[in-house]
C-alpha positions as CSV (number, residue, x, y, z in Angstrom):
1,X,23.7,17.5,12.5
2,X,26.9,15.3,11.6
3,X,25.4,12.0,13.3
4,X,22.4,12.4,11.0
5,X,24.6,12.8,8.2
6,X,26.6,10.5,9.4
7,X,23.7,8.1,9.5
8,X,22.3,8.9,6.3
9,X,25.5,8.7,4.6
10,X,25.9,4.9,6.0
11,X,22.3,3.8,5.4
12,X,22.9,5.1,1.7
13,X,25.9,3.0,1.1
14,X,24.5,-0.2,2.5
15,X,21.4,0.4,0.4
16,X,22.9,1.6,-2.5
17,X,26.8,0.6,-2.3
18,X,28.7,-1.6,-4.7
19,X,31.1,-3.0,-2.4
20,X,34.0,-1.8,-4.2
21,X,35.7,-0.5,-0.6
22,X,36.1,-4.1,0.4
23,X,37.2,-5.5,-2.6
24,X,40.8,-5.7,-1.1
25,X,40.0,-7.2,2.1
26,X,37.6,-9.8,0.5
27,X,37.8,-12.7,-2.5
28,X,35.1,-12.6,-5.5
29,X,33.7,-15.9,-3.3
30,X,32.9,-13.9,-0.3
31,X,31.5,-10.7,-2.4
32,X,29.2,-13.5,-4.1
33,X,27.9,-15.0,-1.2
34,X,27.3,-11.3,0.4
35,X,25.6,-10.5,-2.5
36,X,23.1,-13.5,-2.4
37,X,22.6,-12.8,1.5
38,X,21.5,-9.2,0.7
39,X,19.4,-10.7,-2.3
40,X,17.7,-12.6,0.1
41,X,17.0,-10.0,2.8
42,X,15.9,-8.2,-0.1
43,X,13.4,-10.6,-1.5
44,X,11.6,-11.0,2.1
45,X,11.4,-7.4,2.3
46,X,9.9,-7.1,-0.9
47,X,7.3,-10.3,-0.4
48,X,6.9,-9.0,3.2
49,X,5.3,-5.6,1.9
50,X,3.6,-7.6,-1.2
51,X,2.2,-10.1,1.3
52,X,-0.6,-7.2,2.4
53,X,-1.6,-7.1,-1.2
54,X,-2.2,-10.3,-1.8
55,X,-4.2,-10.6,1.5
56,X,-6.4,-8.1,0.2
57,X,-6.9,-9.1,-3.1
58,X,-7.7,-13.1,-1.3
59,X,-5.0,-14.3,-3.4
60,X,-3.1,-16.4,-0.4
61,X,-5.4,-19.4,-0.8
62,X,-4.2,-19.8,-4.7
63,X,-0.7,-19.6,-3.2
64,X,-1.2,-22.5,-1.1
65,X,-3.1,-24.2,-3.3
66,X,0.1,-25.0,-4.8
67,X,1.5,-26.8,-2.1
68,X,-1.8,-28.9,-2.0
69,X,-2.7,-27.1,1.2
70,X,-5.7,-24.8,2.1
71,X,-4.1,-22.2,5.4
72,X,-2.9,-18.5,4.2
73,X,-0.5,-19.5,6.6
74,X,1.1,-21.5,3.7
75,X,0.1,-19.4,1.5
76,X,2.8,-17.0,3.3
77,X,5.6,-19.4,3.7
78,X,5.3,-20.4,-0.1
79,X,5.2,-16.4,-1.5
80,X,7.9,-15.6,1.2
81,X,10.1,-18.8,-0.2
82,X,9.0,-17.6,-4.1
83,X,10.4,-13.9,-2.8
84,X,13.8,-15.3,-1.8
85,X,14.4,-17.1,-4.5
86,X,13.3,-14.0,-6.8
87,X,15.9,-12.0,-4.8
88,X,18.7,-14.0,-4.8
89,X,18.7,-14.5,-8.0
């Protein structure tokens, strides 16, 4: 019962955590640049799971259309790259 606790406790903090226990062992530079990395992972998750929707709505091929190419495969590359750059910022 304490390792799930133990593991539910840790998966809430890195989900949910601020940060603020390493404020003293790290500068506002690092913190940023964590921050933007955990954006990121964020934003692929989040395109990852949106991905399915747009494969069943057909909406890929528009995707890729913007890049002047016709493959879903595209399509997927250019939402995945439009995810990260909604989650970093």
């Amino acid at each position: 019962m304490g390792r799930i606790h133990h593991g539910l406790t840790a998966a809430g903090l890195a989900l949910f955590g601020d940060g603020q226990s390493i404020v003293a062992e790290e500068g506002l530079g690092t913190r940023s640049v964590r921050a933007s990395g955990q954006g990121v992972i964020a934003g692929l998750i989040g395109g990852a799971v949106f991905t399915v929707v747009m494969v069943r709505i057909g909406f890929l091929s528009t995707v890729a259309d913007w890049s002047a190419r016709q493959s879903d495969a595209v399509g997927v590359m250019v939402h995945l790259l439009i995810a990260k750059l909604i989650g970093v910022a």
